[in-house]
C-alpha positions in Angstrom: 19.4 347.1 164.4 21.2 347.6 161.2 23.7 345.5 159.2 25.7 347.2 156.4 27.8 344.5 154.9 31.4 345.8 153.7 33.6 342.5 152.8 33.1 338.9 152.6 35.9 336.8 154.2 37.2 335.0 150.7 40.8 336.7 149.5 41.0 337.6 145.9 44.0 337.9 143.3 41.5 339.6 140.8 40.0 342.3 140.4 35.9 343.0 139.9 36.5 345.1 136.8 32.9 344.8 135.4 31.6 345.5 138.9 33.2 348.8 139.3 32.6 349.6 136.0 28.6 349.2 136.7 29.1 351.7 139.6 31.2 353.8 137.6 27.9 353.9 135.1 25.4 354.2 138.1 27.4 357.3 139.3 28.0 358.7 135.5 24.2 358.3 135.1 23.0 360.0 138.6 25.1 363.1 137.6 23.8 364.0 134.2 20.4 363.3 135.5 20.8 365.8 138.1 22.2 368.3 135.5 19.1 367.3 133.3 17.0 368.2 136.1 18.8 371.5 137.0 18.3 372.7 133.3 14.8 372.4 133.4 14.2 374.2 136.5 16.1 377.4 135.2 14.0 377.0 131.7 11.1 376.7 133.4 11.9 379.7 135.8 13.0 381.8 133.3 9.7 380.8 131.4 7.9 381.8 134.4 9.9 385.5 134.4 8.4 386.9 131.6 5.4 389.0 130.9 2.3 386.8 130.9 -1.4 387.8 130.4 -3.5 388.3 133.6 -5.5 385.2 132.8 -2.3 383.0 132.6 -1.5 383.9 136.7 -5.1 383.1 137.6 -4.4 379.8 136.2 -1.6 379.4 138.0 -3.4 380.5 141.2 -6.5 378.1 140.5 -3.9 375.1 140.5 -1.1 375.6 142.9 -2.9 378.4 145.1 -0.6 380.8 144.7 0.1 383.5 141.7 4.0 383.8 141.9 6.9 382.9 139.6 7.7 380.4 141.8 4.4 378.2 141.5 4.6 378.8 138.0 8.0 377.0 137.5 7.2 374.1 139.9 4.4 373.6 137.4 6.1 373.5 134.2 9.1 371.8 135.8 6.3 368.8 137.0 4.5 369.1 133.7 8.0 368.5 131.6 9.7 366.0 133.8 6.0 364.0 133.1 6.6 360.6 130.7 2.9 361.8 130.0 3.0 365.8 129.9 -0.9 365.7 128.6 -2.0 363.0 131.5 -0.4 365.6 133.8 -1.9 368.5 132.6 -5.4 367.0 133.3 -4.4 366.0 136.8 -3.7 369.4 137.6 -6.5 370.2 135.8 -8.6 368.0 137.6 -7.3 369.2 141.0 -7.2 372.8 140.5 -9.8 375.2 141.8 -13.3 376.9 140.0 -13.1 380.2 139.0 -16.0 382.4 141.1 -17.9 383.7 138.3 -17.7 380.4 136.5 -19.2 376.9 136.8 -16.9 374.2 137.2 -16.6 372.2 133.6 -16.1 375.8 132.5 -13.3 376.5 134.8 -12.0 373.8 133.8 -12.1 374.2 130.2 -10.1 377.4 130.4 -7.5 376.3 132.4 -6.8 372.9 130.1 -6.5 375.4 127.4 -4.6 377.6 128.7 -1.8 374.7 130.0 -2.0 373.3 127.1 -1.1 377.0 124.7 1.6 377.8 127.1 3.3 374.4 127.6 3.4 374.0 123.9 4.8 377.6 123.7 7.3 375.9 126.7 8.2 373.6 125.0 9.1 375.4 121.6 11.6 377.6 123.4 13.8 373.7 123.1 13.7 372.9 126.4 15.2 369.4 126.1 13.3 366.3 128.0 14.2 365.3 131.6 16.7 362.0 131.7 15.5 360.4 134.5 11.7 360.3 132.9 13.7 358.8 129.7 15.1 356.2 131.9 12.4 355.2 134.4 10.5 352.3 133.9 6.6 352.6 133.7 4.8 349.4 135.0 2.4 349.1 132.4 5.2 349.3 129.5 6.7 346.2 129.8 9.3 347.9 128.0 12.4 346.2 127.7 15.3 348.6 127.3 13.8 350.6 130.5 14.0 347.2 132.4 17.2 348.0 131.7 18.2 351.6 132.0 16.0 352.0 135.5 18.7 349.5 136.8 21.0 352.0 136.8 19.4 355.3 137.5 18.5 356.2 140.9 16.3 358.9 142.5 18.7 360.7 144.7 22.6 360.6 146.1 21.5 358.4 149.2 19.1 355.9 147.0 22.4 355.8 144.6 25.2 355.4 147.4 23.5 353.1 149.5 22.6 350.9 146.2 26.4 350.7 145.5 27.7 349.8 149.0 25.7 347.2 149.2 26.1 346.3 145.2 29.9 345.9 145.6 29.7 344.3 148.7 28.2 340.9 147.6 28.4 341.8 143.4 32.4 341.4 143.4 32.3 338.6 144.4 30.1 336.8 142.3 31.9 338.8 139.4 35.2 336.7 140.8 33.5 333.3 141.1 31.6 333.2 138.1 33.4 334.9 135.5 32.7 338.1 133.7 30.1 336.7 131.3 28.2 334.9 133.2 28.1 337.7 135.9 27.1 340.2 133.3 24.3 337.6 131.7 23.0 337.4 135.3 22.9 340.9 136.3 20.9 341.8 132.8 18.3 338.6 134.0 18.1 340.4 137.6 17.4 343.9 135.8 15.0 342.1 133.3 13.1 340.0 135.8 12.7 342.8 138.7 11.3 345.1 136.6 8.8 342.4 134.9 7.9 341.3 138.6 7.1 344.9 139.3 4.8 344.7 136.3 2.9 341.7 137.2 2.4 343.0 140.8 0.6 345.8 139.4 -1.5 344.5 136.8 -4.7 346.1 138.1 -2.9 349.0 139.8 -4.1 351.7 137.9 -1.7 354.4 139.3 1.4 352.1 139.7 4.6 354.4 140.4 7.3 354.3 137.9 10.8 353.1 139.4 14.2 353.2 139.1 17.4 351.9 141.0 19.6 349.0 141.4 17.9 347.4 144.2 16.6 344.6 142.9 19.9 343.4 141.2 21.1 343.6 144.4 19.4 341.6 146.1 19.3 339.3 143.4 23.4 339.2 143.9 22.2 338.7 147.7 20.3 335.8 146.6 23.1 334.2 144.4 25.6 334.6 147.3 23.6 333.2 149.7 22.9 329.7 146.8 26.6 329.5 146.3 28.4 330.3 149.5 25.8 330.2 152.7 27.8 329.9 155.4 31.0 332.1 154.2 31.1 334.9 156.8 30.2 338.5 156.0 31.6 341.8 158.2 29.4 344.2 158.4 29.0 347.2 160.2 26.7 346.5 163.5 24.8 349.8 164.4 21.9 349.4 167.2 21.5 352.4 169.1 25.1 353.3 170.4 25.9 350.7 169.9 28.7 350.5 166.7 31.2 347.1 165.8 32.4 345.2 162.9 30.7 341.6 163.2 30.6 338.8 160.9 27.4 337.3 159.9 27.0 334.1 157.8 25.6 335.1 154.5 22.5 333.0 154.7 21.2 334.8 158.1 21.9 338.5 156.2 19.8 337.1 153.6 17.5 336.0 155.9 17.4 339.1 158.1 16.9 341.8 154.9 14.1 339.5 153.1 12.3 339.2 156.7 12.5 343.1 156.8 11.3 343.9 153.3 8.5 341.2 153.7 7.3 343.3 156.9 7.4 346.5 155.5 6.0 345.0 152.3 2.9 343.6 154.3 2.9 344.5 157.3 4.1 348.3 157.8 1.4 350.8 157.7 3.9 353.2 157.1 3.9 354.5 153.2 7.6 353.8 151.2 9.1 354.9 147.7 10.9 351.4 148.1 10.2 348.9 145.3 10.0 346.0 148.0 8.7 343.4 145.1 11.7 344.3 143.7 13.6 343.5 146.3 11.3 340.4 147.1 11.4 339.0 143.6 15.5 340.0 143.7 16.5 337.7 146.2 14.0 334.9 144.7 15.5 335.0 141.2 18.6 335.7 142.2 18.5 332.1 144.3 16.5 331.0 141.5 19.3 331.3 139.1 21.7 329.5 141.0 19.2 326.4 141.4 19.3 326.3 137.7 22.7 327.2 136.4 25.3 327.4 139.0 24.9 323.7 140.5 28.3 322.6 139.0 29.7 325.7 140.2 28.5 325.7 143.7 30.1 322.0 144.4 33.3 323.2 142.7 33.3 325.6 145.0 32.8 324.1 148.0 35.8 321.7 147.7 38.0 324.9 146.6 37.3 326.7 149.7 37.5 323.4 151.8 41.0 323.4 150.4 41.7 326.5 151.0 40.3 326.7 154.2 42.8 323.8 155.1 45.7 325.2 153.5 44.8 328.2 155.9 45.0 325.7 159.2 48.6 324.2 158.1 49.7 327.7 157.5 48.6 328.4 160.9 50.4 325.2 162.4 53.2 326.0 160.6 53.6 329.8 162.5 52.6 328.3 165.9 
């Protein structure tokens, strides 16, 4: 059963301008990534075109099994679009097969060297570096501006479009209740304090994944909706099977319902996922967090404004009848 949230029931004279203007980024971003990555798969294939020594395509064969252009580029492309091109070369170093009349550390001596020769020749024909490695955030950097920038790079166009749909859904609001800079101080904080989260999880996680994506901010806008306005309905899209409807579903039990989810598949599923699930996690839970801490006032102001609203709404309807 799946909920895909698409408007809360609260009417609006403004608009979310620093809302759309983050998915307006996030979409920006996703296309010169892709045409970052399309660059470096044609330099790398027309790398892999020319005239190479014999010894460079049994390389290639010892590593990806087969002695085509083909392999060739898929190696380069892999190599470049590395944060760590020399930590790469020795995986595929490490994985690739012994040469027959050699012994193994030997084998493996002449294939480092020769990666190493011809991706420094690579890399002198200007090849520029891939943007999604630049804007990715490694676990064990705890560095700062990636926090940031992974926030608003994504991995494909589903991982990007399903971040904003759900983004806008909750994340306009929030924009409309608290003000541009607070919004804006609170989606930095969700950006900041995912991405640490992520680190800490994976202190002793030697191969931690790098990610990107706008998940964790959010949920963290999940999180913040569901402290100020718990009960406000949301519609969402209901699709269970054949099943397909708008419903509305109180804001706390859609919070409750996606947490529940990414706490099973965090724990539970045996099933591997590219999701960041402590990001999601640690999302909702600062996200809820923050409003504990700064949006008290705001929250009780709140309440009475929609009570009266709400009201307003019933003598209106008195009034028609």
């Amino acid at each position: 059963m799946l909920f895909f949230p698409f408007r809360v029931d609260l009417n609006f004279n403004r608009v979310p301008l620093l809302t759309i203007l983050i998915c307006v980024v996030c979409l920006f971003v996703y296309i010169k990534q892709e045409a970052s990555s399309d660059e470096m798969k044609k330099a790398a294939n027309e790398y892999c075109q020319k005239d190479h020594e014999r010894m460079f395509w049994l390389v290639i064969e010892k590593i990806y099994g087969e002695r085509d252009s083909e392999a060739c580029s898929q190696i380069f492309y892999h190599i470049h679009s590395s944060k760590y091109p020399d930590k790469r070369i020795n995986e595929l170093v490490e994985q690739s097969d012994k040469f027959s009349s050699r012994s193994e550390v030997s084998s493996r001596v002449i294939i480092h060297g020769m990666l190493e020769e011809k991706y420094r020749e690579f890399r002198l024909r200007g090849v520029k570096n891939d943007l999604t490695t630049q804007l990715i955030y490694e676990p064990h950097s705890y560095n700062l501006v990636n926090m940031i920038t992974a926030a608003f790079a994504h991995g494909s166009w589903d991982h990007l479009l399903g971040n904003l749909f759900f983004f806008f859904a909750f994340a306009a609001s929030i924009e409309m209740i608290l003000g541009m800079l607070r919004y804006a101080v609170i989606v930095t904080s969700l950006a900041v304090g995912t991405h640490l989260s992520y680190s800490l999880a994976m202190v002793n996680v030697n191969d931690a994944l790098p990610t990107l994506g706008l998940s964790g901010v959010v949920m963290g806008m999940i999180g913040v909706f569901v402290f100020l306005m718990p009960k406000i309905n949301i519609r969402c899209f209901l699709w269970f099977f054949v099943l397909f409807r708008i419903v509305k579903v109180p804001a706390w039990l859609l919070a409750a319902w996606y947490v529940s989810w990414d706490i099973y598949a965090l724990y539970f599923s045996e099933e591997q996922s590219a999701i960041n699930f402590i990001a999601h996690l640690s999302g909702a839970t600062i996200g809820f967090g923050l409003g504990l801490l700064f949006l008290v006032d705001r929250k009780e102001e709140l309440e009475k404004e929609i009570l009266l609203h709400q009201e307003a709404e019933e003598k209106q309807e008195k009034l028609e009848e």
